[in-house]
N, C-alpha and C positions, 0 to 999 in steps of 0.2 A: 163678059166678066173677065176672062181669065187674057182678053185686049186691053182692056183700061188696067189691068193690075201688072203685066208684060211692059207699059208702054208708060204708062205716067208716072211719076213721083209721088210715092208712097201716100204724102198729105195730098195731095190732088183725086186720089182714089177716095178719098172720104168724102167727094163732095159728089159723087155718084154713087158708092156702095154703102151700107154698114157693115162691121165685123162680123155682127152677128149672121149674115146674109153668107160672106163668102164663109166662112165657117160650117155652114150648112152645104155650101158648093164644093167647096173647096178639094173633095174625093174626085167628081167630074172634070174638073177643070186645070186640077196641077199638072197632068201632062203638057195641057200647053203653055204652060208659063212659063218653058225655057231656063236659061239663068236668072231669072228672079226667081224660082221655085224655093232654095233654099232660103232666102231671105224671109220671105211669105212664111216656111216653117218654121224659119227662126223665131217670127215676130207671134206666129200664135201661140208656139210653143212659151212664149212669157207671157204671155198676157194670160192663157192656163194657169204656169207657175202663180202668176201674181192675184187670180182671181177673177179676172178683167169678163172671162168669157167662160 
C-alpha cells in the first residue's frame, strides 16, 4: 500500500486502493511513505474537512 501510494500518481492509486482502505491503514504505513507523507495528510485531512471520509 504505502509502494503504490510512494510511487504513482495520486489518480493511479485509485485504481488499486480506496480512501476508505488507506484511511483505515494509513497509522501503519505513513512511515513509509517518505515525501509523499505530507501530501497524503494533506489530502485526507480535506476530504475530513469536507465530509468526504
Amino acid at each position: 500500500m504505502a509502494w503504490l501510494m510512494r510511487e504513482l500518481k495520486t489518480p493511479e492509486v485509485w485504481f488499486f486502493l480506496k480512501p476508505a482502505e488507506i484511511q483505515q491503514e494509513f497509522e501503519g504505513v505513513s512511515r513509509w511513505l517518505g515525501p509523499a507523507r505530507p501530501l497524503w495528510e494533506y489530502l485526507f485531512g480535506m476530504w475530513h474537512d469536507l465530509g468526504k471520509l
